[in-house]
C-alpha positions in Angstrom: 32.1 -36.6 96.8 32.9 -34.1 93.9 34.3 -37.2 92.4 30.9 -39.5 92.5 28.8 -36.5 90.2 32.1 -36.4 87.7 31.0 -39.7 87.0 27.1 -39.4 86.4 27.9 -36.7 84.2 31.1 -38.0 81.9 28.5 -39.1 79.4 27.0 -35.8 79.1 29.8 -33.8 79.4 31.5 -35.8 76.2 28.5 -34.4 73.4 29.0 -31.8 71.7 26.8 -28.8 70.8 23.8 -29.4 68.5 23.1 -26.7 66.0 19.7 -25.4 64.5 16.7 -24.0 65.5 17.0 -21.4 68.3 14.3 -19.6 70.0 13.6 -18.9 73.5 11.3 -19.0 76.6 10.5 -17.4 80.0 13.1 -19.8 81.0 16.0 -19.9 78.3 17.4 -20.2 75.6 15.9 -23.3 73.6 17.5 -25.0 71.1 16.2 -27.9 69.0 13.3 -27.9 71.1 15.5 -28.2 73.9 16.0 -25.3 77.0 19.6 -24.9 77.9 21.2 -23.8 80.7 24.4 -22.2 78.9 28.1 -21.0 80.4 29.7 -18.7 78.4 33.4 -16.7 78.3 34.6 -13.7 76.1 37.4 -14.1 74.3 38.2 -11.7 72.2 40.0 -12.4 68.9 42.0 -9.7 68.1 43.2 -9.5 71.7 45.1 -12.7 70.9 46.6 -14.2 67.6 45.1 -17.0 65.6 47.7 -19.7 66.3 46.1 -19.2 70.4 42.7 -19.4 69.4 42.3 -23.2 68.9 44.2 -23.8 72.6 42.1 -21.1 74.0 38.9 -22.4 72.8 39.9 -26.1 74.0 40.8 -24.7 77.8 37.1 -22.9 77.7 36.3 -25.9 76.5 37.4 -28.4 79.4 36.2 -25.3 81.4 33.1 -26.4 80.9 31.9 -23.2 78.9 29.0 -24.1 76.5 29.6 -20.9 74.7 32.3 -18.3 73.3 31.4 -14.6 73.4 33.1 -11.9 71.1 32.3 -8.6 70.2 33.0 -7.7 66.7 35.8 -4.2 66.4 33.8 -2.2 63.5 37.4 -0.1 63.6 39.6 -3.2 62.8 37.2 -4.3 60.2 37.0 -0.9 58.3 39.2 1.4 58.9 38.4 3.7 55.8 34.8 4.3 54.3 33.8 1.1 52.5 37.4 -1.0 52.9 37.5 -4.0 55.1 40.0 -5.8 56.7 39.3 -9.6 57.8 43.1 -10.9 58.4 44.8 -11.6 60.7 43.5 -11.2 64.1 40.8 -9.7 62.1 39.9 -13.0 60.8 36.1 -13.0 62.6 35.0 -15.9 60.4 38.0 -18.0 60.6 37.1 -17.9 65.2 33.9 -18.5 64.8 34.6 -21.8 62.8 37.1 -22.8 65.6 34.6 -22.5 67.9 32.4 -24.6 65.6 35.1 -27.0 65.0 35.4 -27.6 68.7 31.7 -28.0 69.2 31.2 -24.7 70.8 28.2 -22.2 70.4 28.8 -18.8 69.9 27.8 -15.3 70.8 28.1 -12.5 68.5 28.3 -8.5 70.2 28.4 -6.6 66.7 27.3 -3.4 68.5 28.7 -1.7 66.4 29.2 0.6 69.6 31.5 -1.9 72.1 33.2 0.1 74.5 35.2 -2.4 75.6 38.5 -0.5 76.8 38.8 -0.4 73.3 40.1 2.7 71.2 37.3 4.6 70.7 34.7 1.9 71.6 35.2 0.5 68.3 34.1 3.1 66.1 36.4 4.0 63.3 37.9 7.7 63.5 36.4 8.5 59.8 33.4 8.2 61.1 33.8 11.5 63.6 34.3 13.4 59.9 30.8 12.2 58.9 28.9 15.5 58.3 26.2 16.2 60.9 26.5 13.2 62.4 25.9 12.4 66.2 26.6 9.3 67.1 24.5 6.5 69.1 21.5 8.6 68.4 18.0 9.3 66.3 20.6 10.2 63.7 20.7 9.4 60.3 24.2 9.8 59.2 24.9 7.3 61.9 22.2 5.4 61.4 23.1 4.6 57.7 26.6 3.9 58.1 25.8 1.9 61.5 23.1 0.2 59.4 25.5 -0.5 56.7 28.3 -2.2 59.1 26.2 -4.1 61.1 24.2 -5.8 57.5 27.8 -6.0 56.5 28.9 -8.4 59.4 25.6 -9.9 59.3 26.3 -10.9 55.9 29.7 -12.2 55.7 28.5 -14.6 58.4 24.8 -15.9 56.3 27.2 -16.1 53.4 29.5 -19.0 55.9 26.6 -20.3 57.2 27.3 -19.5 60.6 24.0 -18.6 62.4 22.8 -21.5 63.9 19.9 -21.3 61.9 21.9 -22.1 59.2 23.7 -25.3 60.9 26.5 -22.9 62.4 27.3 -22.0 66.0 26.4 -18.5 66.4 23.0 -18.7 68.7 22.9 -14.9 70.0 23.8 -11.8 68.6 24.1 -8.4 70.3 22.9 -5.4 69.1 24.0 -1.6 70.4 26.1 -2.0 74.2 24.8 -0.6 77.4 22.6 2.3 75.9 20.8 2.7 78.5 23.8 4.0 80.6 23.6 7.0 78.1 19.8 7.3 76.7 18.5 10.2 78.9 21.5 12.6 77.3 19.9 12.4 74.2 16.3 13.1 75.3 13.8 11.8 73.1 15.9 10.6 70.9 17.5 8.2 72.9 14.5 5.6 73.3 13.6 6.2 69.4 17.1 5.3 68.8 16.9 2.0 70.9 13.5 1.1 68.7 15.2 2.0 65.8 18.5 -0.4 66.6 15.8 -3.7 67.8 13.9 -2.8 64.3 16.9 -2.9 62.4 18.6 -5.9 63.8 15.3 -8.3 63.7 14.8 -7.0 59.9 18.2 -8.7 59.0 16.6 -12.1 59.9 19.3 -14.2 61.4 16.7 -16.6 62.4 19.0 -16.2 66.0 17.3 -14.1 68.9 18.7 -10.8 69.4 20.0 -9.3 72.6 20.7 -5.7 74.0 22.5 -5.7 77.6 22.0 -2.9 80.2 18.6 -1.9 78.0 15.4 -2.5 80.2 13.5 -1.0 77.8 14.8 -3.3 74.8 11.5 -3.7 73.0 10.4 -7.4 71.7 11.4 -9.2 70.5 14.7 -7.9 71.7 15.9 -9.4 74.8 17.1 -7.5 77.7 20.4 -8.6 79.5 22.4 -8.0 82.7 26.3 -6.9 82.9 27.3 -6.6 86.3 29.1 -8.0 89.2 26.1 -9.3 91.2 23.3 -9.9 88.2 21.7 -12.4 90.6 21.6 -9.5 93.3 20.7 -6.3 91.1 19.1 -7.3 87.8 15.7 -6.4 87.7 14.9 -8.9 85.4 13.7 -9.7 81.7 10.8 -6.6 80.7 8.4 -9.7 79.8 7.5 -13.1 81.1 8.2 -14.7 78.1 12.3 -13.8 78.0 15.0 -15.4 79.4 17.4 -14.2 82.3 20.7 -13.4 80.9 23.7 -12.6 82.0 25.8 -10.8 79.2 29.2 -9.9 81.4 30.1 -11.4 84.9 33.2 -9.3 85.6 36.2 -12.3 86.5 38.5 -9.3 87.3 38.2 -5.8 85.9 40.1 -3.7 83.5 43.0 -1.9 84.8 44.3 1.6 83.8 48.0 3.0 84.2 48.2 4.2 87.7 46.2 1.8 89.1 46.0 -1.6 90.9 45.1 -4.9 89.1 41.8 -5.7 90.2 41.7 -9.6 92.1 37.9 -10.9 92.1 38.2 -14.9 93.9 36.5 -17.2 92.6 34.5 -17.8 95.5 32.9 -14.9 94.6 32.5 -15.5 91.0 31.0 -19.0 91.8 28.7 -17.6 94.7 26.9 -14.9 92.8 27.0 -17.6 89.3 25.1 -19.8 91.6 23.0 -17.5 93.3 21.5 -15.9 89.3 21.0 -19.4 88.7 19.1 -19.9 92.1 16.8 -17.4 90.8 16.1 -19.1 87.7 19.1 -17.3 85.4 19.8 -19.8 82.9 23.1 -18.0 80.7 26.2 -16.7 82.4 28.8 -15.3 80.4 32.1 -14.6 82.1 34.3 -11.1 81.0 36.7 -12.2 80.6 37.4 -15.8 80.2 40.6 -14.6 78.5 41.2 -11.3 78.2 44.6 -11.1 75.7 46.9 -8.3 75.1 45.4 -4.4 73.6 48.0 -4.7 70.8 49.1 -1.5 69.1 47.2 1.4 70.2 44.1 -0.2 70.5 43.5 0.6 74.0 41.0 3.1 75.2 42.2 6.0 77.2 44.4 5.4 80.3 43.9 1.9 79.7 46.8 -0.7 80.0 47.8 -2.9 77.5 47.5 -6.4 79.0 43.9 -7.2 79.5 41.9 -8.4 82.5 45.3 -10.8 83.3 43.4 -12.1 86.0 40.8 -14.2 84.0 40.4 -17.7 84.2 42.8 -18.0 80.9 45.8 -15.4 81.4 47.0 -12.9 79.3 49.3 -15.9 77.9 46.8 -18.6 77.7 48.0 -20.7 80.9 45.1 -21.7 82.9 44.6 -19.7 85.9 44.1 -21.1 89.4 41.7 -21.5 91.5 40.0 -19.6 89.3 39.6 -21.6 86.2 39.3 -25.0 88.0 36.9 -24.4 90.8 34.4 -22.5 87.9 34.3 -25.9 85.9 33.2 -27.9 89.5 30.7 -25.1 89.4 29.8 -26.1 85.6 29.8 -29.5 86.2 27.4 -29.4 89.5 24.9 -27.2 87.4 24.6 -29.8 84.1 23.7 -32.1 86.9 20.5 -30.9 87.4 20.2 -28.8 84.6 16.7 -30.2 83.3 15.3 -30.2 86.6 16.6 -26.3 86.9 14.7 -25.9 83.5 11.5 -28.0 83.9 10.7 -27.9 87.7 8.8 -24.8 89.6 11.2 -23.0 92.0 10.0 -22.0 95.3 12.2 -20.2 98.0 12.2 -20.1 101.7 14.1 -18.6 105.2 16.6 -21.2 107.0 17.5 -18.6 109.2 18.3 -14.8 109.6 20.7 -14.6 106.5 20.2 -18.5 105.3 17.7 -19.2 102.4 16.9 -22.4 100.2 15.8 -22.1 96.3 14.3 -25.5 95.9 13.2 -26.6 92.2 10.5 -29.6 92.6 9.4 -31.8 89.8 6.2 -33.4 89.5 7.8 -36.6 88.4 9.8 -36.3 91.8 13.2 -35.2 90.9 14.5 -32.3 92.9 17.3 -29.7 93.0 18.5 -27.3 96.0 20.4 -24.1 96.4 21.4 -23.7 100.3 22.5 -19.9 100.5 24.6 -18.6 103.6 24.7 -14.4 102.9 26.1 -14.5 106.3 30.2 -13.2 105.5 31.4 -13.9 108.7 30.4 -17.2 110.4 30.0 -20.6 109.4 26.0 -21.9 110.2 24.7 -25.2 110.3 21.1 -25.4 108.5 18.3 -28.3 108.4 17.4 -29.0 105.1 14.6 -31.9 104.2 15.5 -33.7 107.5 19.2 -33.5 107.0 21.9 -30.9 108.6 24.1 -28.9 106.2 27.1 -26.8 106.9 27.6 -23.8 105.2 30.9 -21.7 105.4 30.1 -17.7 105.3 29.1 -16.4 102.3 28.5 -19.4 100.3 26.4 -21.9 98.2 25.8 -25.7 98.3 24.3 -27.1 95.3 22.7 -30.3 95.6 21.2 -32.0 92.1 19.0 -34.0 94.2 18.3 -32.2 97.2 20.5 -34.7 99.4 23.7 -34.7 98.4 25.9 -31.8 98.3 28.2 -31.5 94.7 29.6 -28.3 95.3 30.1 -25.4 97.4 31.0 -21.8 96.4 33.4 -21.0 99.3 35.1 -24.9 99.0 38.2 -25.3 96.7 39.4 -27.9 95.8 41.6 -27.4 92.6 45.4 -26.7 92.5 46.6 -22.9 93.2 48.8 -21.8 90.3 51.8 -18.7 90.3 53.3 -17.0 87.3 57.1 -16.3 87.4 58.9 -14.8 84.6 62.6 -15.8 84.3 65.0 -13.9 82.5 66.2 -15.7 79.0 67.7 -12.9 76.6 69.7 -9.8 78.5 70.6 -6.7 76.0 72.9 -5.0 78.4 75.9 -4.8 76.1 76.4 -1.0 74.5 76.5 -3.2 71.3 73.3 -4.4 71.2 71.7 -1.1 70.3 71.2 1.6 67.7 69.6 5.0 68.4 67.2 7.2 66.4 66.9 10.6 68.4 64.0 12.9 67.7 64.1 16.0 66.4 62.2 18.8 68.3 60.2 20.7 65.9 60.5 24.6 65.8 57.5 27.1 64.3 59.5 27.0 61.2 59.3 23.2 61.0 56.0 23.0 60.7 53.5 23.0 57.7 50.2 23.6 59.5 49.2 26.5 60.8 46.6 28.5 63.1 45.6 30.9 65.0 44.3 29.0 67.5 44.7 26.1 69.6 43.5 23.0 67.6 41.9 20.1 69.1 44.4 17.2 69.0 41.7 14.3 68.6 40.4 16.3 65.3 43.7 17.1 64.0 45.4 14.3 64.3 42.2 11.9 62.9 43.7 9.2 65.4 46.9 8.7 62.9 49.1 9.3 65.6 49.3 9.6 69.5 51.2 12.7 69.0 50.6 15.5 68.2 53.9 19.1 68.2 52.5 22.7 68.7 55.2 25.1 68.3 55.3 29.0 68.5 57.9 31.3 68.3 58.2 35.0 70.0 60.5 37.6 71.0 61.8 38.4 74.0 63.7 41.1 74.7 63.6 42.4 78.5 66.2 41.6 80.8 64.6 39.2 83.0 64.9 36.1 81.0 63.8 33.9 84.2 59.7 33.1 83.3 57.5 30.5 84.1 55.6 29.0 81.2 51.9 28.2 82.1 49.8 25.3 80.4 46.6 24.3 80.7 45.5 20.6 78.7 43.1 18.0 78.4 46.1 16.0 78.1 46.5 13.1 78.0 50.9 13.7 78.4 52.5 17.0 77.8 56.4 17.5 77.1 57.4 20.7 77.1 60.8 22.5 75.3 62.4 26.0 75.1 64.8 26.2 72.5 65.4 22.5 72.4 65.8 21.6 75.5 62.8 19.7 78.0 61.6 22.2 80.3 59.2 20.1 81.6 56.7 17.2 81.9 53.4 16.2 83.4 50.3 14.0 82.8 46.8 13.1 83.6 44.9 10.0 84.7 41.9 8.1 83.7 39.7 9.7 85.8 41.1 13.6 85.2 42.5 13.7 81.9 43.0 17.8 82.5 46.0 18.8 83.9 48.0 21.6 84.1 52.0 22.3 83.8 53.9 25.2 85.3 57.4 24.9 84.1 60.7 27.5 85.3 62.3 28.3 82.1 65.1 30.7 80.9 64.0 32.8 77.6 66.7 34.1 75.2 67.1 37.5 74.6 65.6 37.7 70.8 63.3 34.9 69.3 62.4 31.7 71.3 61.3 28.4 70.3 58.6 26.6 72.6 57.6 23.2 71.3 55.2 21.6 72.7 54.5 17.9 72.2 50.8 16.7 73.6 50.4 12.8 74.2 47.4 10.6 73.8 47.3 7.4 75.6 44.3 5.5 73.9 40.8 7.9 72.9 37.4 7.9 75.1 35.5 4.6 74.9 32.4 5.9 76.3 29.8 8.3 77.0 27.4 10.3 75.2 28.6 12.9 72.7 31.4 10.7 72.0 32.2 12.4 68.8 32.3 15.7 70.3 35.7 14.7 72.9 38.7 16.5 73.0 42.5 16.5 74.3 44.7 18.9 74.2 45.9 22.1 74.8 44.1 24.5 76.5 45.8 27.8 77.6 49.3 28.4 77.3 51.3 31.5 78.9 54.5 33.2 79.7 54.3 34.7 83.0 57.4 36.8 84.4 57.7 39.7 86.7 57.8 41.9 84.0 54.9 40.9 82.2 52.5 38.2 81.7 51.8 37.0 77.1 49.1 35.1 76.5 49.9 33.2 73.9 46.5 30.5 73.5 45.4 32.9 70.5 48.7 32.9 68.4 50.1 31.6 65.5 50.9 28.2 66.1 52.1 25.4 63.5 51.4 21.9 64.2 52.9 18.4 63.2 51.3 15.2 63.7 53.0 12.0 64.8 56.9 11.4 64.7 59.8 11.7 62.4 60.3 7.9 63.1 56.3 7.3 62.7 56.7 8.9 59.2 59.9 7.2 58.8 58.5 3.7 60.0 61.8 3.2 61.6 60.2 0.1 63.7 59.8 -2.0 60.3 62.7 -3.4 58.3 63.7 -1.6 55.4 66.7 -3.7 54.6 70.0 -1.6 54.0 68.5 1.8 53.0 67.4 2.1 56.4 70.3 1.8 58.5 71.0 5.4 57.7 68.4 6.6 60.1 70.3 5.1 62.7 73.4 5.9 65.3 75.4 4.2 67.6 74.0 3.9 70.7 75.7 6.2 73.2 74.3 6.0 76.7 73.5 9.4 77.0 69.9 9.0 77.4 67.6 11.6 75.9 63.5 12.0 75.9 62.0 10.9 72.8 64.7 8.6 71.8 64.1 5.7 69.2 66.1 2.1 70.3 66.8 -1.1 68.1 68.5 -4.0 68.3 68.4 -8.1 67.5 67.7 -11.1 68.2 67.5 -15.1 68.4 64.3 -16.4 69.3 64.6 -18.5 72.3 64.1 -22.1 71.7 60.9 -24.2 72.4 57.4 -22.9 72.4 57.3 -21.5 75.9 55.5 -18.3 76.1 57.6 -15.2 76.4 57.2 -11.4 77.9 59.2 -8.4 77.2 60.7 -6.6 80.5 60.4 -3.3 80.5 61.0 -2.1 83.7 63.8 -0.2 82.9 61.8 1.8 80.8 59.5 5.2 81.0 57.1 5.5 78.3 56.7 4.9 75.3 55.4 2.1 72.2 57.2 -1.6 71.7 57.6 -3.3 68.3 58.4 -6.6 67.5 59.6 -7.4 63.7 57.3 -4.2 62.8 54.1 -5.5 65.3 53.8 -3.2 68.0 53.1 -5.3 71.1 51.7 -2.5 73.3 51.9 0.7 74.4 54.4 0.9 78.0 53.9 3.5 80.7 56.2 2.4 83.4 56.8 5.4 85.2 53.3 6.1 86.0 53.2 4.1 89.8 50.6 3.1 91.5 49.7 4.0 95.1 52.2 1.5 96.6 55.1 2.8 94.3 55.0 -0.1 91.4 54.6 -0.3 87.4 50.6 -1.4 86.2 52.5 -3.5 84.0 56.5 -4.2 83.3 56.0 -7.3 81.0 54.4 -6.9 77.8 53.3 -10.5 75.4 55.3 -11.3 72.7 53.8 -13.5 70.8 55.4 -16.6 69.6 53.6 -16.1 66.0 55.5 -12.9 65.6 58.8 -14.5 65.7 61.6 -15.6 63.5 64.3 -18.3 64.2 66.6 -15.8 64.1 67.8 -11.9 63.8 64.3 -10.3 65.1 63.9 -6.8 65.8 63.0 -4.6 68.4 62.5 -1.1 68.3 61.5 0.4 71.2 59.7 4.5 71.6 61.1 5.5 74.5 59.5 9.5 75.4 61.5 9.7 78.6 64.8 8.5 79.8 64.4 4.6 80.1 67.3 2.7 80.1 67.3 -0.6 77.1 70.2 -1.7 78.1 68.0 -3.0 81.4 65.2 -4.9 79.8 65.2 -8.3 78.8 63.2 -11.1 77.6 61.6 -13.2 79.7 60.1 -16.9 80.0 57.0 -17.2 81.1 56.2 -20.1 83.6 53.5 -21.6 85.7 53.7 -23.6 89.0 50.6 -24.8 91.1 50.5 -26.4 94.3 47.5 -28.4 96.0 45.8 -26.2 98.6 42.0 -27.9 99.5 40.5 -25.3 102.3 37.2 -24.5 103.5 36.7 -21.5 105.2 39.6 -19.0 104.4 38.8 -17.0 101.3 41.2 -17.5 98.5 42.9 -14.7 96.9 44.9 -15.1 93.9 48.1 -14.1 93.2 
């Protein structure tokens, strides 16, 4: 039956987006004169590489998105006071004309705030140094220089001609990001703030409507959007009858953080509550993510892992993900069935049973369109519907485009089931393969900054660095050399030596950073050396106050039977980052730099710095690093890091949150690559290997078991 509607719509489905004049309605968004009902997915372009974007784009594409969302990463863009950066990944204006090129609309999130799992939620670190400034407030430090950014972007797109008032594609834009989960920390403040933003943002006349998501109080013309799992359950709906219900971020999966679980969402239950927002006269649906890419570098917030919602409809490589991706674009296609019905006709709604309803849409001229909603989750129910009988499996949704014949249904798939192996196509298990850069474990003496104090490690280190050493030295000299040293941090990873040798280790999690470390060591009798190296994994994303967060230490003591130092108010010298950060030993240097390095000699040490070559494998096929092996630590490949790795924090069942990390075909070389791997712990290289990633699907049509991906 699915079949017969493919057909009615083939025509439609074949044009290609129309740009120009967009406004909107109580109903939608209206373009041309014309209301739309519009599916949209995130993809994120610096969470994949510009040779993916045009294959991306074209699988949204035959996905039967309408739209491609993106916030834009103010940090990326300038990462110093008035110098910006548009290569590369970077290259915003370079996407958006894919997406043109492919007939696409877009939606730009500038924000500036994004959250977004992303380091910092965007914000550059210079802009913590502003004096007096407070961010995402009535303040005018931030104000200016969010002011500034925002015109800035705003700009560089009028100046391409990219706002669909222009001819271009971009037909949303996005100021500020889920305010409203934070407006009552800053008082009155807060909702001056949010009048301020709308003011600002309709003042740079993009002739495009304006958004603001999570914001009920988003003023006009501003429109206020829903980001959620269930927007068709819990959104309250647009603040006046003359906006349109939108739905900003339909959650396909969810990020995941080290320690934890991936998090699978079916698409039966994507497609149930994308029909049921719909039902209730929701006319834009975007899905986060569509394609959620790789957190390259150290661009992922705190805790946060560096492959990115994985479970999307597009995987973290690009290879279309089933059910999933399939049974959304039956969805798709069933809506544009009846789309101008959905948009002209009054909606009514009525009981076919205890947990059965219908949302009927009636034209005057006599065409007709019907949702048939089972909220039942456990049984099947048969329901009469305009003399007819209609099965509906539990928890589910029929759509019929003309009130007779049923296109689709939420809980029915019908599309091939795909699963992801990996097979193993380089080894590096020879002693050969490697060279080693060890560390060297800073004393007191080593160190050129100094206090008495504990510093916070998120204000001395300015972001530069994930690392950060604090050393002291003192004198011991009673006979009991047997002490415990006590710490107290905000973390986010402590290591701990005594004289230069690891005492100890420990960590937080993304819902505690704090933790504490209680560590047996033996004190010589004269001066000792206690080095302390603190780890960041990603800064805070979110909150109020960001600018005021902290990591680090805390409190750190010597506690024996014979006495107990407090040593928190001290002297202590600091060093930021690595020898081999400073040395930029994952880069090539050519000849000069093979000095820094040593055989490899299978003694593995904490903080140890690997490298060795290699061939690229031939073809195209997409390729993972497995690091498995491994503990903790950063992966480059020909100098672009790939990803921060944290192996060796389990889940609850005892597994990795991630052993394979992307590599990137662009950031290859036929032959003699590099990769240099951080390793904080005792990992193993000789154990990882690079892998070849492949997909298989099989047919599986059911009707009442609920699917869950693999």
């Amino acid at each position: 039956m699915f079949m017969y509607w493919l057909v009615l719509l083939a025509a439609a489905a074949a044009a290609t987006a129309v740009h120009g004049d967009v406004t909107y309605d109580g109903r939608s968004i209206i373009i041309n004169g014309q209301r739309k009902i519009l599916f949209s997915g995130s993809i994120h372009y610096p969470r994949s590489t510009p040779e993916m974007w045009p294959s991306l784009i074209s699988k949204a594409k035959d996905g039967g998105l309408d739209v491609i969302q993106t916030y834009v990463f103010w940090n990326l863009h300038e990462p110093q006071p008035g110098q910006f950066d548009f290569s590369g990944r970077r290259d915003l204006v370079s996407f958006i004309k894919e997406i043109q090129a492919q007939g696409l609309y877009a939606s730009l999130r500038i924000g500036p705030f994004i959250e977004s799992e992303w380091n910092y939620g965007g914000f550059p670190f210079w802009l913590h140094d502003v004096p007096n400034i407070i961010f995402r407030t009535d303040n005018e430090p931030f104000k200016a220089h969010m002011q500034n950014f925002t015109t800035m972007i705003v700009n560089v797109m009028k100046s391409e001609k990219l706002f669909a008032s222009q001819g271009g594609p971009i037909i949303l834009t996005q100021i500020e990001n889920e305010y409203q989960m934070v407006e009552g920390a800053f008082g009155r403040k807060g909702p001056a703030y949010v009048q301020w933003a709308a003011a600002m943002a309709v003042g740079l006349q993009t002739g495009v409507p304006w958004m603001m998501c999570k914001q009920d109080d988003a003023p006009d013309p501003v429109i206020n959007t829903c980001n959620g799992w269930q927007c068709g359950v819990t959104f309250r709906g647009p603040n006046s009858p003359n906006k349109p219900s939108i739905w900003t971020e339909n959650w396909t999966s969810f990020y995941q953080v080290y320690g934890g679980q991936p998090y699978i969402r079916s698409a039966e239950d994507i497609a149930f509550h994308v029909a049921l927002f719909i039902a209730k006269t929701g006319s834009f649906i975007n899905y986060y993510m569509y394609h959620g890419g790789t957190n390259f570098g150290r661009t992922a917030a705190a805790y946060v892992i560096t492959s990115y919602y994985d479970q999307a409809p597009l995987d973290e490589y690009g290879f279309i993900r089933q059910p999933k991706w399939g049974h959304l674009k039956e969805l798709h296609t069933a809506v544009k069935l009846c789309s101008e019905t959905l948009l002209s006709a009054a909606q009514t709604n009525y009981s076919l049973g205890t947990q059965q309803q219908a949302y009927v849409f009636q034209a005057e001229s006599g065409e007709c369109a019907a949702f048939l909603i089972n909220s039942d989750n456990t049984s099947q129910v048969t329901v009469h519907f305009e003399n007819s009988s209609y099965a509906l499996p539990p928890m589910s949704i029929s759509i019929l485009p003309d009130c007779k014949t049923v296109a689709f249904n939420t809980r029915t798939i019908n599309t091939q089931r795909s699963t992801r192996s990996m097979i193993r196509s380089i080894s590096f298990n020879s002693v050969e393969n490697w060279k080693e850069f060890r560390e060297a474990i800073p004393s007191f003496e080593d160190t050129s900054t100094t206090s008495n104090i504990l510093l916070d490690q998120i204000s001395t280190t300015k972001d530069a660095s994930d690392y950060l050493w604090y050393a002291f030295s003192f004198e011991h000299n009673y006979s009991d050399n047997k002490s415990v040293l006590h710490i107290d941090t905000k973390g986010h990873v402590l290591h701990a030596f005594v004289n230069g040798l690891l005492v100890g280790s420990a960590h937080g999690n993304h819902k505690n950073s704090s933790f504490t470390l209680d560590s047996m060591i033996f004190l010589n009798n004269g001066t000792n050396n206690v080095s302390l190296l603190s780890a960041t994994v990603g800064l805070p994303d979110s909150g109020a106050y960001l600018e005021r967060k902290t990591a680090g230490l805390q409190k750190v003591m010597i506690q024996s039977d014979q006495q107990s130092q407090d040593f928190t108010n001290y002297p202590w010298g600091y060093q930021i980052g690595l020898i081999g950060e400073k040395l930029q030993v994952f880069k090539d240097h050519g000849e000069a730099e093979e000095t820094v390095w040593d055989d490899f000699t299978s003694e593995l040490q904490p903080l140890t710095w690997y490298k060795t070559t290699f061939d690229a494998p031939q073809g195209n096929d997409s390729l993972a690093l497995n690091l498995a092996s491994m503990g903790k630590g950063e992966a480059w490949i020909n100098g672009e890091s790939i990803g921060r790795y944290w192996v060796s924090f389990r889940t609850p069942a005892g597994s990795p949150s991630q052993s394979w990390y992307n590599i990137p075909r662009s950031f290859l070389k036929p032959t003699a690559n590099s990769l240099v791997l951080l390793e904080e712990e005792n990992g193993d290289p000789q154990n990882i290997s690079i892998d070849t990633v492949l997909y298989r699907f099989k047919q599986d049509v059911h009707l009442k078991t609920h699917a869950q991906e693999e």
